[in-house]
N, C-alpha and C positions, 0 to 999 in steps of 0.2 A: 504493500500500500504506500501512495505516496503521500504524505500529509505533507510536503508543500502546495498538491494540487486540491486541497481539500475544499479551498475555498471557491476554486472553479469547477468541480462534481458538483456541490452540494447541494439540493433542490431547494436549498433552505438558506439564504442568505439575508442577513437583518443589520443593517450600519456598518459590513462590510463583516459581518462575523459569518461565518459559516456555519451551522450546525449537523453534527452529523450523526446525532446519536451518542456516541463514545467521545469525538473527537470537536474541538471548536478551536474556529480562526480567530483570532484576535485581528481588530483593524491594523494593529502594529507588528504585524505580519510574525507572531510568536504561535506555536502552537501549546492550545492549551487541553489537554486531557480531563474530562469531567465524567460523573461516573452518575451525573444524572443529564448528561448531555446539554448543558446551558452554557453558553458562551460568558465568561467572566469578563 
């Protein structure tokens, strides 16, 4: 899996976050790992 690409897969994009379940983009392009899948 690429979790640079996450934030261009993800059907689910909100102020530049990605959500993808597991995994969320941060606007300042870090990835963030959540384990209730919410963009921090």
């Amino acid at each position: 899996m690429a979790a640079e690409h996450v934030a261009e897969n993800s059907p689910l994009a909100i102020d530049g976050r990605a959500i993808t379940g597991t995994t969320a983009t941060s606007k300042d392009g870090k990835i963030i790992e959540c384990e209730q899948g919410e963009g921090a």
